[in-house]
C-alpha positions as CSV (number, residue, x, y, z in Angstrom):
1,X,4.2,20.1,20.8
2,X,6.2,17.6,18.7
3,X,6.3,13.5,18.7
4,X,10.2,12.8,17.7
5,X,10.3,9.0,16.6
6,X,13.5,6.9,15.9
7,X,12.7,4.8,12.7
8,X,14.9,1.7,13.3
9,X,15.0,-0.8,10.3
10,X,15.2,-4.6,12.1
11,X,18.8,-6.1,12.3
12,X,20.1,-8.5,9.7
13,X,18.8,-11.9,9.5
14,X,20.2,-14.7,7.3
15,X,18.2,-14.8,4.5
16,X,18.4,-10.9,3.7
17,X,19.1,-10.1,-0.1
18,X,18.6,-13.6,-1.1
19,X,14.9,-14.2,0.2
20,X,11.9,-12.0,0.3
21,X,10.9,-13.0,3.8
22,X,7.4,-10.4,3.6
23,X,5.4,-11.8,6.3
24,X,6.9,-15.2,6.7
25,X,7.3,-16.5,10.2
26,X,10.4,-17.9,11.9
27,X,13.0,-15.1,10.6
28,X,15.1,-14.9,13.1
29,X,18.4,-12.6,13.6
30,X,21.2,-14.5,13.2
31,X,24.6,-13.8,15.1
32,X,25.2,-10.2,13.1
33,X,22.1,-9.3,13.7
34,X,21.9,-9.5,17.6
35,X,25.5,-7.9,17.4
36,X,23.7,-5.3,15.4
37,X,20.4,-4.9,17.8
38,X,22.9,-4.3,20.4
39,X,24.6,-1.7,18.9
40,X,21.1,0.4,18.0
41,X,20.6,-0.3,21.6
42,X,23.5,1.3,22.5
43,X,23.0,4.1,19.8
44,X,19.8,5.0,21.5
45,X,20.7,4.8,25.7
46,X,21.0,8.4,25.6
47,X,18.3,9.6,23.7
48,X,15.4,9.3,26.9
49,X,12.8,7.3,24.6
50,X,9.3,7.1,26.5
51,X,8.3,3.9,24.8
52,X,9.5,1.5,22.2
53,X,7.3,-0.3,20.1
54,X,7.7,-2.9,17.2
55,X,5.8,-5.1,14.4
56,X,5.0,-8.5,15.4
57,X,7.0,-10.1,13.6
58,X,10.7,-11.7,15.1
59,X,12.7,-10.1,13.8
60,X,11.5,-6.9,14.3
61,X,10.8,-8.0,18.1
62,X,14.0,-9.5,18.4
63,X,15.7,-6.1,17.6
64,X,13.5,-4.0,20.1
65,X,14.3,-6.4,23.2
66,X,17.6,-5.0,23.8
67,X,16.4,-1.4,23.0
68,X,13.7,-1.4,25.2
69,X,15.9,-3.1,27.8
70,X,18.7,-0.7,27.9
71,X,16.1,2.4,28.2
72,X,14.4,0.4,31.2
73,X,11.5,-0.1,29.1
74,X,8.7,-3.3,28.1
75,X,8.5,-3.4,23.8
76,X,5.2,-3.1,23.0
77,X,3.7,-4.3,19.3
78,X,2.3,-2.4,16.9
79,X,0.8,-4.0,13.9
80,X,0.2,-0.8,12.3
81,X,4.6,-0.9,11.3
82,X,4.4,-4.5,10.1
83,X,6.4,-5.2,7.1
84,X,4.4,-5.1,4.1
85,X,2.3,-7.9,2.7
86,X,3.8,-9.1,-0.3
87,X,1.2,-12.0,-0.4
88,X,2.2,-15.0,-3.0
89,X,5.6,-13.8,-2.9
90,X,6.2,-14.1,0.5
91,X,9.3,-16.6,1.1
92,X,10.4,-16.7,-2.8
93,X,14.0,-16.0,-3.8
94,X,14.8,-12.9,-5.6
95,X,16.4,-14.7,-8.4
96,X,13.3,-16.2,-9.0
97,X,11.0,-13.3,-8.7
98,X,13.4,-11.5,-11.2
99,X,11.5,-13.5,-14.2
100,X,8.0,-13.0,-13.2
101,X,5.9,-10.2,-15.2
102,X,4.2,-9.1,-12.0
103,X,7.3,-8.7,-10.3
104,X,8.6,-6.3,-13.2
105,X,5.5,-4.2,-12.9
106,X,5.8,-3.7,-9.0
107,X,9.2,-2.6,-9.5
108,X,8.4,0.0,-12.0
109,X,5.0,1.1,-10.3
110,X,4.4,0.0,-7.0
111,X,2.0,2.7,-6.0
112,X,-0.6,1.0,-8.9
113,X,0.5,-2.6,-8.8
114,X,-0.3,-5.0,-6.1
115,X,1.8,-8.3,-5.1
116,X,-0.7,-11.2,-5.6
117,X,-2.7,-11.9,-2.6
118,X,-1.1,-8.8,-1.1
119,X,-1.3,-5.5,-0.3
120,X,-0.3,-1.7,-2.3
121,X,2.2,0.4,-0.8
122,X,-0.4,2.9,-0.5
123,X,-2.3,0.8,1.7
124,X,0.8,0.5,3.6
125,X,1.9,4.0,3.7
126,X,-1.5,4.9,4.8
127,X,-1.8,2.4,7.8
128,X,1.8,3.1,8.7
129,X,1.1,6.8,8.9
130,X,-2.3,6.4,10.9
131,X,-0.8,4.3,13.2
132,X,2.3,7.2,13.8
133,X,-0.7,9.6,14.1
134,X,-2.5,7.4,16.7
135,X,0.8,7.3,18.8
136,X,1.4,10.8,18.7
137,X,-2.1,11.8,20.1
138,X,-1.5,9.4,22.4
139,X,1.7,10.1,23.7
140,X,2.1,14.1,22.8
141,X,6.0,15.5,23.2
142,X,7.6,12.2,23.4
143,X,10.7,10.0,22.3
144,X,9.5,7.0,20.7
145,X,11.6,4.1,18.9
146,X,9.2,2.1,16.5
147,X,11.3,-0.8,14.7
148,X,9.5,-1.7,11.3
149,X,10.6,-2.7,7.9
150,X,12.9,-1.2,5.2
151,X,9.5,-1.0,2.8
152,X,7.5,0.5,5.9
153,X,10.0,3.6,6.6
154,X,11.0,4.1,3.4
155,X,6.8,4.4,3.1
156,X,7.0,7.2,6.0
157,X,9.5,8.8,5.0
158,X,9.3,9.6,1.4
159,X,5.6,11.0,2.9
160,X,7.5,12.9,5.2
161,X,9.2,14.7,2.4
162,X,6.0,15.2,0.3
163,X,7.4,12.6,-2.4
164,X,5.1,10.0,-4.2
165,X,5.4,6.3,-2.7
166,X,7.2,5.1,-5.5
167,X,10.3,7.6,-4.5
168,X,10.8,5.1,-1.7
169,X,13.2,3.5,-4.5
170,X,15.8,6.9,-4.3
171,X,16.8,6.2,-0.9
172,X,18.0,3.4,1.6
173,X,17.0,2.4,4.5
174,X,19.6,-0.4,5.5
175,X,19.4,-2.7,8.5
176,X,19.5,-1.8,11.7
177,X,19.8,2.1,10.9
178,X,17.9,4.6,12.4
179,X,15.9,7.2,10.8
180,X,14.4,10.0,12.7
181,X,11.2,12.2,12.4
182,X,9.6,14.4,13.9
183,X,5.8,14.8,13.5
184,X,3.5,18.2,15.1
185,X,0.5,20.0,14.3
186,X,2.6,21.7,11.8
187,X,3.6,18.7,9.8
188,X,7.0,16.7,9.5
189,X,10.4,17.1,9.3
190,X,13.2,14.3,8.6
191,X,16.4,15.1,11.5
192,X,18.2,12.4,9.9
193,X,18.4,9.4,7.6
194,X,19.5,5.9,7.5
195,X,22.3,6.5,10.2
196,X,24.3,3.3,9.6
197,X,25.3,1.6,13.5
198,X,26.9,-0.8,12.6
């Protein structure tokens, strides 16, 4: 008995690659982005999902609505795939981060270093994955869609594939793809990666 779940990165918003948004409130998908969470909806009609669930925060809710309403389904929220807590950094620009000491050290070891006031991505790795292992001994052989964070898949997956967390780096997650995994007794296995809708 396996769990299949379709990793879906949020849709774009309109401050993505300028701003680290973390945590922030009031990110919002802008025009692309609802474009976008309609084409993941469309992506994922056929694929008979038994629930779909998604951080708290709206942009990551945003992009489950019109999943969750093509499959005939309510989103349900699950803080366990919120995007990770970059603390102090929250809301800065990357051009200004790009100076800061700390933010050089994160970059270079993020599975030691911690943002200020926020949290490792070990911590985050290990409360995505318990919250993956709580759904699938809850739901058994199901087809779940769980839309997260770039950080927060990238987390799962490079566990997935037995890599360290600071592999997350080697591959992209871009928004709104989907990634899919399957998780059993037996372990994982990654069906397929960052597949690009739109």
């Amino acid at each position: 008995m396996a769990t299949t779940f379709f990793l879906v990165r949020h849709a774009a918003h309109d401050r993505l690659d300028r701003i680290l948004c973390g945590r922030m409130p009031g990110v919002v998908l802008g025009a692309e982005g609802r474009a976008q969470a309609e084409a993941l909806a469309g992506r994922l009609a056929g694929e008979r999902l038994d629930a779909v669930y998604a951080g708290p925060l709206e942009r990551a809710q945003e992009t489950a609505a019109p999943i969750a309403a093509r499959a005939g389904l309510e989103p349900r929220t699950l803080a366990a795939i919120d995007e990770l807590d970059f603390g102090a950094w929250a809301g800065r620009p990357f051009a200004a981060l790009h100076g800061d000491p700390a933010w050089g050290y994160w970059n270079s070891a993020r599975h030691v270093t911690r943002p200020p006031g926020g949290e490792t991505v070990l911590e985050a790795q290990v409360r995505a994955l318990l919250g993956l292992e709580a759904l699938r001994r809850s739901h058994g052989a199901a087809r779940l869609a769980l839309v997260s964070h770039s950080e927060v898949i990238k987390l799962i997956v490079a566990h997935a594939l037995g890599l360290p967390a600071d592999a997350m780096q080697r591959f992209e997650i871009s928004p709104a793809s989907v990634s899919v995994l399957v998780l059993g007794d037996w372990g994982a296995k990654i069906e397929s990666l960052n597949e690009r809708v739109a």
